[in-house]
C-alpha positions as CSV (number, residue, x, y, z in Angstrom):
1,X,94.7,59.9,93.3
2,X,94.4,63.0,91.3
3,X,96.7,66.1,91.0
4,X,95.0,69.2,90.5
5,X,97.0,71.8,89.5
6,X,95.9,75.8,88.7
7,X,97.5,78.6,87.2
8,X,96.8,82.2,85.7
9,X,96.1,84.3,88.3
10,X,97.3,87.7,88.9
11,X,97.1,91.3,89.1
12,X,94.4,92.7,86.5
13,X,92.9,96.3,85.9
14,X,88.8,96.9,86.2
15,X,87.6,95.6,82.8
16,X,90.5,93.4,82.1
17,X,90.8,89.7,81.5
18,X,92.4,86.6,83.2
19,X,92.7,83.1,81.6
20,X,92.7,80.6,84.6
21,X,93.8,76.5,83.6
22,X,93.5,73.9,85.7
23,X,95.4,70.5,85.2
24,X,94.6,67.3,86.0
25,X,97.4,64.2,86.2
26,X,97.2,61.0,88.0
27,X,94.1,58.9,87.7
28,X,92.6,60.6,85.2
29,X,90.2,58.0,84.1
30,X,86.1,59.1,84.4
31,X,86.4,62.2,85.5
32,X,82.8,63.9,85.7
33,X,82.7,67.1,86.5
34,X,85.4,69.8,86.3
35,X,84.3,73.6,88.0
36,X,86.1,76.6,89.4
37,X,85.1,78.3,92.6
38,X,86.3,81.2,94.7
39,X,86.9,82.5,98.0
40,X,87.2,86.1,98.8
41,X,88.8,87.0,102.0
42,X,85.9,86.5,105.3
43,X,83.9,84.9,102.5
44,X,82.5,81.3,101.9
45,X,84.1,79.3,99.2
46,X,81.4,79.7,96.2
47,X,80.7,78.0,93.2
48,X,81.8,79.9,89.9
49,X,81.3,77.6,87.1
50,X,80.8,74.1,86.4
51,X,81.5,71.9,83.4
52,X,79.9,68.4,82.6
53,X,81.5,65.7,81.0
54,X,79.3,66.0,78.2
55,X,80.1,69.5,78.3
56,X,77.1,71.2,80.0
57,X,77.9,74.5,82.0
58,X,76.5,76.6,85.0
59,X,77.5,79.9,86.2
60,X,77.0,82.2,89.1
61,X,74.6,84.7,88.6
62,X,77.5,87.0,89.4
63,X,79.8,85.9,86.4
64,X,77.1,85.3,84.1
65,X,77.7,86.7,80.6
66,X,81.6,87.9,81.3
67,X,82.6,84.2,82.6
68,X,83.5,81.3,80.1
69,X,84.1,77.4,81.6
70,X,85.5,75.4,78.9
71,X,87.4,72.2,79.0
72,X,89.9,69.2,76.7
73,X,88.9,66.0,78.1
74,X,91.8,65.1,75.9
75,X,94.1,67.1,77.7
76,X,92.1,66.6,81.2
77,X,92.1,70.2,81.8
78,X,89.9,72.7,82.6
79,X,89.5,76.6,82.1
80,X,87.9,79.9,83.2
81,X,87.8,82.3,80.6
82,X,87.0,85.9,82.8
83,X,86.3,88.9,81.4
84,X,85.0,92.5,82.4
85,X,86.7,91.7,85.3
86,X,85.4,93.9,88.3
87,X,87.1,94.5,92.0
88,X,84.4,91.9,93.8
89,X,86.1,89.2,91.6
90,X,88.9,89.6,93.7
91,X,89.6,86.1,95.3
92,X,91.2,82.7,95.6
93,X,90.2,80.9,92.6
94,X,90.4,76.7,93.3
95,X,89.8,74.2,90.7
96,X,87.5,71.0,91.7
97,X,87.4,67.7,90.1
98,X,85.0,65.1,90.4
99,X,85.7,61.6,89.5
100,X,84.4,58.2,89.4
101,X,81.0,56.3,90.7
102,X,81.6,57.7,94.0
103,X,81.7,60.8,92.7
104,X,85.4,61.2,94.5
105,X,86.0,65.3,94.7
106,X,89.7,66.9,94.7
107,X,90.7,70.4,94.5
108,X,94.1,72.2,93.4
109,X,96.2,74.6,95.5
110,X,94.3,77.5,94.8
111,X,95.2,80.9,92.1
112,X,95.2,84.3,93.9
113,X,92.9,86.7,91.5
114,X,93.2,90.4,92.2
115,X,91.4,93.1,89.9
116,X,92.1,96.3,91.0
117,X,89.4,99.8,90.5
């Protein structure tokens, strides 16, 4: 099993900056890939960035350019650098890691995000 565990979230002004982390403890052993993802309310859950193992990202066309996944395989944690931070960024942020051959997916509790205009 794997503990997934977010923090960072809160309150930010238009045009301000949040540094989300994300934990992992447990099994920790070949974890793939490590991504962030969001749900506003009445909204789908969508993908927001994704991180490789060997450290290739992706981004939603949305964050793109003010958005920065990173990670320390060392420390088995992930994070979401956000800046330029706009009201439609306002959301539930959850943390996803996929591990193993099967490819074995678990998420954290989830980090309320809320940019104010």
């Amino acid at each position: 099993q794997v503990q997934v565990v977010e923090s960072g979230g809160g309150l930010v002004q238009a045009g301000g900056s949040l540094r989300l982390s994300c934990a992992a403890s447990g099994s920790t052993s070949s974890i793939n890939s490590m991504g962030w993802y969001r749900q506003a309310p009445g909204k789908q859950r969508e993908l927001v960035a994704l991180i490789s193992s060997g450290g290739s990202t992706d981004y939603a066309v949305s964050v793109k350019g003010r958005f920065t996944i990173s990670r320390n395989n060392v420390k088995n944690t992930v994070y979401l650098q956000m800046n330029s931070l706009k009201p439609e960024d306002t959301a539930v942020f959850y943390c996803n890691i996929i591990r193993g051959r099967l490819n074995l997916s678990y998420w954290g509790q989830g980090t309320q995000v809320t940019v104010s205009s």
